[in-house]
TIKOLPA-313553 format. One line per field, with one value per atom (N, C-alpha, C): residue in one letter; atom name; z, x, y. Coordinates in steps of 0.05 Angstrom, whole numbers, plus 5000, padded with zeros to 4 digits. Layout:
resn (A	...)
name (CA	...)
z (Z	...)
x (X	...)
y (Y	...)
end
This chain:
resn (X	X	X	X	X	X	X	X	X	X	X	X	X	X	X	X	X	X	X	X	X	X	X	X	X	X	X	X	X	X	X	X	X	X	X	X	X	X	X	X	X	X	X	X	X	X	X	X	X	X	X	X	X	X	X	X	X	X	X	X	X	X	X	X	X	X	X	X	X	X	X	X	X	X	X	X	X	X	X	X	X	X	X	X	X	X	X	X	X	X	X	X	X	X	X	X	X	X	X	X	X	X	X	X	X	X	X	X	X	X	X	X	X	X	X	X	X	X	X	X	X	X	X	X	X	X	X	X	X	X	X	X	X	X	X	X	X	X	X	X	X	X	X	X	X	X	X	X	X	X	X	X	X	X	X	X	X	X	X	X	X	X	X	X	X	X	X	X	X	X	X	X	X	X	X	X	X	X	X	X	X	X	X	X	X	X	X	X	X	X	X	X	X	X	X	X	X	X	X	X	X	X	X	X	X	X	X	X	X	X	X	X	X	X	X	X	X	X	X	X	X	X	X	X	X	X	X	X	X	X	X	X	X	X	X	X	X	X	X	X	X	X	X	X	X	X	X	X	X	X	X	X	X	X	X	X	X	X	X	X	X	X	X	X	X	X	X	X	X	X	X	X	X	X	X	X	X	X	X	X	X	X	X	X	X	X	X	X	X	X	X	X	X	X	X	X	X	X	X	X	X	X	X	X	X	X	X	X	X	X	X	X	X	X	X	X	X	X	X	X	X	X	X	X	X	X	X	X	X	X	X	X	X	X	X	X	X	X	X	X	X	X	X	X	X	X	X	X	X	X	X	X	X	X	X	X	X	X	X	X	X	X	X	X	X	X	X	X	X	X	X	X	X	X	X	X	X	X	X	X	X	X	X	X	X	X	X	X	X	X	X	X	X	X	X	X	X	X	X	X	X	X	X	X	X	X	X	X	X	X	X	X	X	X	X	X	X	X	X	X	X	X	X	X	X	X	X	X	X	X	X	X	X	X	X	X	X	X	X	X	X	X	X	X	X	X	X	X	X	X	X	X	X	X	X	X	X	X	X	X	X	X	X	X	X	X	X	X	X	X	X	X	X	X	X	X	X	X	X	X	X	X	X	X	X	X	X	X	X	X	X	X	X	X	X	X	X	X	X	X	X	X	X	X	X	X	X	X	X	X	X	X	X	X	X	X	X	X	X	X	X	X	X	X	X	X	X	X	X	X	X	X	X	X	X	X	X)
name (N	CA	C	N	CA	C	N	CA	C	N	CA	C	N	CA	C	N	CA	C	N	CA	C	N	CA	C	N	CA	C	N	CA	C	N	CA	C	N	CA	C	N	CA	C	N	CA	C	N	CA	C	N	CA	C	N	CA	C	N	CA	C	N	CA	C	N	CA	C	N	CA	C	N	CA	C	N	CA	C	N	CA	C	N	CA	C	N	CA	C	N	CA	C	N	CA	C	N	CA	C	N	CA	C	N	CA	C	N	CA	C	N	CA	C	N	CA	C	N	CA	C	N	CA	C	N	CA	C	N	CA	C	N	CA	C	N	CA	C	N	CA	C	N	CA	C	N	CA	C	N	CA	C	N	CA	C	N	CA	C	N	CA	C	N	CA	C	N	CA	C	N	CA	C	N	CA	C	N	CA	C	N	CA	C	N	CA	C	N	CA	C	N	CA	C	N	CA	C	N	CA	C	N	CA	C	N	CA	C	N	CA	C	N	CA	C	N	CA	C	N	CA	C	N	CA	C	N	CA	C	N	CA	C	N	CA	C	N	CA	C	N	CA	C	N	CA	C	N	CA	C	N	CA	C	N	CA	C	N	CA	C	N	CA	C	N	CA	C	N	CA	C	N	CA	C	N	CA	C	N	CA	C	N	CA	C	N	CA	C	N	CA	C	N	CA	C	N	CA	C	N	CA	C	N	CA	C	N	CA	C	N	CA	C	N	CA	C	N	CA	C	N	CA	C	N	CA	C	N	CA	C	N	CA	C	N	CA	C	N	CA	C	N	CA	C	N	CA	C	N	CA	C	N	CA	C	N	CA	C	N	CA	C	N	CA	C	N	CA	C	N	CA	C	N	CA	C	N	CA	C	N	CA	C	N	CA	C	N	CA	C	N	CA	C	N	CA	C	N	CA	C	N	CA	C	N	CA	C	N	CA	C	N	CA	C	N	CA	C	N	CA	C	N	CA	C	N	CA	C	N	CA	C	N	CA	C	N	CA	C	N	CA	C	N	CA	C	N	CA	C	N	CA	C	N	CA	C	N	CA	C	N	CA	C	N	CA	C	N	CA	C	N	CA	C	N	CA	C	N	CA	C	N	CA	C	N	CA	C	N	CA	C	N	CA	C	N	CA	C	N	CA	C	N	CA	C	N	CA	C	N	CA	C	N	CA	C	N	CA	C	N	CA	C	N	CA	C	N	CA	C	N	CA	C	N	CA	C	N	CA	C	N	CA	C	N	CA	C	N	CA	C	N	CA	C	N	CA	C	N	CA	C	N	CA	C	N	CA	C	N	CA	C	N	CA	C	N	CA	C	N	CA	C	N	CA	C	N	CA	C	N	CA	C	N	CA	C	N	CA	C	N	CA	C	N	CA	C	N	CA	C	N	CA	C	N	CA	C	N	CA	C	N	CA	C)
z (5000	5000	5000	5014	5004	4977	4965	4931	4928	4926	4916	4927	4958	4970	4957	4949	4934	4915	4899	4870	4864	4886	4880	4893	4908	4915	4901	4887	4869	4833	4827	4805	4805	4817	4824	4827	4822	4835	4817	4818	4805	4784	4766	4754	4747	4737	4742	4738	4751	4740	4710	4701	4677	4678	4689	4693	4666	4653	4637	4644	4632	4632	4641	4616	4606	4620	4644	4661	4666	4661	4691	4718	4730	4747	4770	4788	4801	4795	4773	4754	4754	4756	4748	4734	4708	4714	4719	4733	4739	4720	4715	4692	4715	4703	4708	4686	4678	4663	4664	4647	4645	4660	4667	4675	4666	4663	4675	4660	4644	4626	4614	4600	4596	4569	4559	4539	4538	4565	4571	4590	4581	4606	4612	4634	4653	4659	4661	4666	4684	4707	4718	4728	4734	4738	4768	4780	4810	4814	4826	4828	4831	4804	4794	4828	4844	4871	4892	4887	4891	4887	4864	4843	4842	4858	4857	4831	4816	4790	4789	4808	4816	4818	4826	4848	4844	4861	4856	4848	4824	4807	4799	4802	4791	4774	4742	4718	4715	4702	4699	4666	4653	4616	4616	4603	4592	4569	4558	4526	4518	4492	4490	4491	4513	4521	4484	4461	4442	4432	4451	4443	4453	4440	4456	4477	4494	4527	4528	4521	4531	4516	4492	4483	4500	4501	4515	4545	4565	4591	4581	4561	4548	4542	4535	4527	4551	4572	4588	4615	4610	4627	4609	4593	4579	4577	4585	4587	4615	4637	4671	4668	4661	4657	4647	4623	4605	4625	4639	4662	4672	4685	4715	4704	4681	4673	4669	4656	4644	4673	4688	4717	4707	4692	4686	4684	4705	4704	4694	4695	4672	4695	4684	4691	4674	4694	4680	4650	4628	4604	4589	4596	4583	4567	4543	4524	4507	4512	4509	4479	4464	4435	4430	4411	4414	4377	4367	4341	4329	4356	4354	4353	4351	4359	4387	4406	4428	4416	4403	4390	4368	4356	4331	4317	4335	4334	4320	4326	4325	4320	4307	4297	4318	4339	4357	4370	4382	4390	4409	4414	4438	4470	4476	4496	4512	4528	4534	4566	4586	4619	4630	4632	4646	4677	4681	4707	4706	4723	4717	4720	4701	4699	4698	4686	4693	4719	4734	4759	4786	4812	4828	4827	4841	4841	4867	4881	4913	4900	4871	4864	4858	4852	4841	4858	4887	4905	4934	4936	4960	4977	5002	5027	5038	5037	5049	5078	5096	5122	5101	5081	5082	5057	5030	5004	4999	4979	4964	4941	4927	4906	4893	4863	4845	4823	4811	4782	4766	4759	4723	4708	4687	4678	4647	4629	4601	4580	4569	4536	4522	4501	4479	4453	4444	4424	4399	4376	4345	4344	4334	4333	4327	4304	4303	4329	4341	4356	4384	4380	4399	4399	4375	4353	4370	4366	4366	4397	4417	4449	4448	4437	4442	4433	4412	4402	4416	4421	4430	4460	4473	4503	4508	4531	4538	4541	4557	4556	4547	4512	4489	4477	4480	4477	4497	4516	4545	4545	4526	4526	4501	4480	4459	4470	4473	4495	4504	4527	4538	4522	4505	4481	4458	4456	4435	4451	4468	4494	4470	4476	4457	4479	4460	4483	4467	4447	4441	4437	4469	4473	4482	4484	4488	4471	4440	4416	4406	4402	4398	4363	4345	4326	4310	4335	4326	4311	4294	4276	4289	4281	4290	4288	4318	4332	4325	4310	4301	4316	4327	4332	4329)
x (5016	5000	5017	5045	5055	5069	5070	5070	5056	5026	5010	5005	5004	5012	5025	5048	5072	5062	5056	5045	5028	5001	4983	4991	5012	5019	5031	5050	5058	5055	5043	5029	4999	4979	4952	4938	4912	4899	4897	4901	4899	4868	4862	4833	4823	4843	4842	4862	4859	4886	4882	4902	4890	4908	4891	4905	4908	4928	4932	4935	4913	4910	4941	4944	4966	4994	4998	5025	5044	5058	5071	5080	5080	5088	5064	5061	5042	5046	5038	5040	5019	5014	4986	4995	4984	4994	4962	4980	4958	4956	4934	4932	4918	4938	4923	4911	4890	4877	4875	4882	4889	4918	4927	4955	4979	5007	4996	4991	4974	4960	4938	4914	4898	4902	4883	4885	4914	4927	4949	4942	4957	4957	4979	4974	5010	4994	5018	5020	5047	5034	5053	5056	5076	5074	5069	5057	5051	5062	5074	5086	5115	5126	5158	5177	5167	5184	5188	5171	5175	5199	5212	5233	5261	5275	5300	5315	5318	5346	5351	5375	5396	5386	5365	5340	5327	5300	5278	5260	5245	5235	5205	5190	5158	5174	5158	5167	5148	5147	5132	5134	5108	5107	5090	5096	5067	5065	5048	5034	5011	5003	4983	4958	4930	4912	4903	4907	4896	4905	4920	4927	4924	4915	4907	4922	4909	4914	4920	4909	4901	4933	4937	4966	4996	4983	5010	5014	4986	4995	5003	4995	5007	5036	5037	5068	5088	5080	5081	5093	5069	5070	5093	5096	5117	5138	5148	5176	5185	5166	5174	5175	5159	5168	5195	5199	5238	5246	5253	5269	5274	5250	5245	5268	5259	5268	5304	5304	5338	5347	5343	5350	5369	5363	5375	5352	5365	5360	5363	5365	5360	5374	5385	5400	5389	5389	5379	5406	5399	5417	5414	5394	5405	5377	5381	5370	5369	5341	5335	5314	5329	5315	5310	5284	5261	5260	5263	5254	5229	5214	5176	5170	5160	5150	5126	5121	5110	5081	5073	5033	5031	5008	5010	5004	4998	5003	5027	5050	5071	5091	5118	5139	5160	5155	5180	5189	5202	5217	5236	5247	5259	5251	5266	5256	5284	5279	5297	5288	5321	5301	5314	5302	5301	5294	5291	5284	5256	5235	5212	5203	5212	5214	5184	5165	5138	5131	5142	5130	5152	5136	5150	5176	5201	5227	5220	5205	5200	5189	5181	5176	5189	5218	5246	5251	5241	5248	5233	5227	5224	5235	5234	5246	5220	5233	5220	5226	5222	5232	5255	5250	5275	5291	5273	5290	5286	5300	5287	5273	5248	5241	5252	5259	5262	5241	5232	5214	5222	5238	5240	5214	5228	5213	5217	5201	5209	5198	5211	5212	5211	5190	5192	5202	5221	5241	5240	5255	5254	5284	5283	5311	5339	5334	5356	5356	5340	5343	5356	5359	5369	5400	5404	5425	5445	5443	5444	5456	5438	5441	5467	5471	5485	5510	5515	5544	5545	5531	5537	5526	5518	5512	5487	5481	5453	5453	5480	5476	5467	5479	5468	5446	5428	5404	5385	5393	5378	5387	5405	5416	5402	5394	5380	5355	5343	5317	5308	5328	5332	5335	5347	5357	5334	5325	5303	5272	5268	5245	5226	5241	5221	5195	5169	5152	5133	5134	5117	5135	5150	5155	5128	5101	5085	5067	5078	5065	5080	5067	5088	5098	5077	5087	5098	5103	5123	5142	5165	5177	5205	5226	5248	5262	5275	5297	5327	5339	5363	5386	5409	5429	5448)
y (4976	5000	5025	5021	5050	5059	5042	5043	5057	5051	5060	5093	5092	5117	5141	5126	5141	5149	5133	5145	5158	5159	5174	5205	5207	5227	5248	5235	5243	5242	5227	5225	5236	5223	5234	5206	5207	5187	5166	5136	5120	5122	5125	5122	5089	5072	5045	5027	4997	4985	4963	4958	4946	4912	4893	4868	4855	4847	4822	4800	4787	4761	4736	4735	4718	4724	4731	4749	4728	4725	4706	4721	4736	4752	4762	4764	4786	4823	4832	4853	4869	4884	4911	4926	4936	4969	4988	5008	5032	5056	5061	5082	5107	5124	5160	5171	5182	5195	5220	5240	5261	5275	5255	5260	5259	5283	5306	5321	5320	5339	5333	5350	5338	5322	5300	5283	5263	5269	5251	5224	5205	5179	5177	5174	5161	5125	5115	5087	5088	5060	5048	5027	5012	4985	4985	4965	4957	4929	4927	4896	4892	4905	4907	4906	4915	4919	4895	4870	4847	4838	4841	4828	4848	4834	4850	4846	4866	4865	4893	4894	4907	4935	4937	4952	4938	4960	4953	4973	4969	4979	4991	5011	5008	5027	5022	5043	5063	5084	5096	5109	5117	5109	5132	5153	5178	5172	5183	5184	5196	5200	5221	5192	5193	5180	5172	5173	5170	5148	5132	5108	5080	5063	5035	5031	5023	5031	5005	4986	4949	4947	4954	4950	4959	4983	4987	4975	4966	4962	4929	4915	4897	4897	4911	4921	4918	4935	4945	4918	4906	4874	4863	4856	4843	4855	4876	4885	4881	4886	4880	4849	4831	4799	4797	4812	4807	4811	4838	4850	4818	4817	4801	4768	4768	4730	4746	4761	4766	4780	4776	4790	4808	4833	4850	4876	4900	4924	4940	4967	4990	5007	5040	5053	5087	5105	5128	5126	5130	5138	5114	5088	5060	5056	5045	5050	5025	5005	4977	4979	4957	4964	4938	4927	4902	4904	4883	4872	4873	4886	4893	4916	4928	4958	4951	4971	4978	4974	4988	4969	4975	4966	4975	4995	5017	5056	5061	5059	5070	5046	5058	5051	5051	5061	5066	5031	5021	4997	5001	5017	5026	5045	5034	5057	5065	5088	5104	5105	5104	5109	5135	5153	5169	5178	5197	5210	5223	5215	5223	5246	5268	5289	5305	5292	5312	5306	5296	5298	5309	5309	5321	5308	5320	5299	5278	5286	5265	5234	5229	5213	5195	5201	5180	5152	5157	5135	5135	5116	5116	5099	5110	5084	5071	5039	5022	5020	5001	4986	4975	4955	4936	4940	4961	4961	4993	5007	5032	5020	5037	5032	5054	5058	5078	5069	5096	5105	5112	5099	5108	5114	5135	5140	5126	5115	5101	5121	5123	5146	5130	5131	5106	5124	5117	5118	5107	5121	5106	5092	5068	5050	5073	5088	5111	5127	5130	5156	5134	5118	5097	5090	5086	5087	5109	5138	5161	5156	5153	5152	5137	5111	5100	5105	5127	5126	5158	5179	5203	5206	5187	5187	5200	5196	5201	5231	5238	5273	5277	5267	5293	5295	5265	5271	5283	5283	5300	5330	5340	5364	5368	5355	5372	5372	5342	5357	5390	5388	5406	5438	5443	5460	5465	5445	5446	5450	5448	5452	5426	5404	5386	5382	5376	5376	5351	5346	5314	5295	5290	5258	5238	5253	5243	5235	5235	5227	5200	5182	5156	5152	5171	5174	5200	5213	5243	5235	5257	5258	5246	5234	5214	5251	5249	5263	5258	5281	5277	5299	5297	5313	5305)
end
């Protein structure tokens, strides 16, 4: 319950959770509606903090609400299962690319982890009694723009960000990002 605590504190109030069927894991994700903006969804995973790989983990995913929801918390479930089986974690700057694309909206296949930047910073972690949790935040990415991260570093795509005041990373089929 203080997950959830957490998140609604800092994210806002859960509107619902979206269970997949077919999981292997004890997995939710929680959807915010209109968060944080309007015609925006935030998603997050509930569960991920069970499963130690090298933290412990709930992710957090924005997007513009105009996109199949059932897909992406789909999506969504199936990337915390990879994590969970490849007992391998993620790191702000690290940048995980899939032979699939994310649904069938969009072309992007990567994703990017960041720091959950639309939201307060008190959200990055919390203390347990016995573990911290951290929130990443996941940026879904085009295979080039992945490409890019990986031979010029994360700086520099968080510095053109930054430089360019990009503001539809919440479109999953915006125009591919070049610097």
């Amino acid at each position: 319950m203080r997950i959830v605590k957490h998140l609604e504190q800092y994210i806002g109030t859960i509107s619902r959770a979206t269970d997949i069927v077919d999981k292997k894991y004890n997995l939710t994700i929680s959807v915010y509606d209109n968060i944080p903006f309007e015609e925006i969804r935030t998603y997050s995973t509930l569960g991920m903090n069970r499963y130690f790989i090298d933290y412990y983990y709930e992710f957090i995913f924005v997007c513009m609400a105009k996109y199949n929801e059932n897909e992406i918390a789909s999506f969504l479930t199936s990337f915390a299962e990879y994590l969970i089986d490849a007992e391998n974690g993620v790191r702000r700057g690290d940048v995980l690319s899939f032979d699939f694309t994310m649904t069938s909206q969009t072309q992007m296949n990567s994703l990017y982890f960041t720091l959950p930047f639309y939201f307060d910073d008190n959200l990055q972690q919390l203390k347990l009694e016995n573990k911290n949790v951290i929130f990443p935040l996941i940026i879904p990415i085009y295979n080039e723009e992945a490409q890019l991260i990986k031979e010029k570093g994360w700086n520099s795509f968080e510095e053109f960000l930054e430089e360019n005041e990009v503001d539809n990373l919440l479109d999953l089929n915006r125009d591919k990002y070049f610097w």
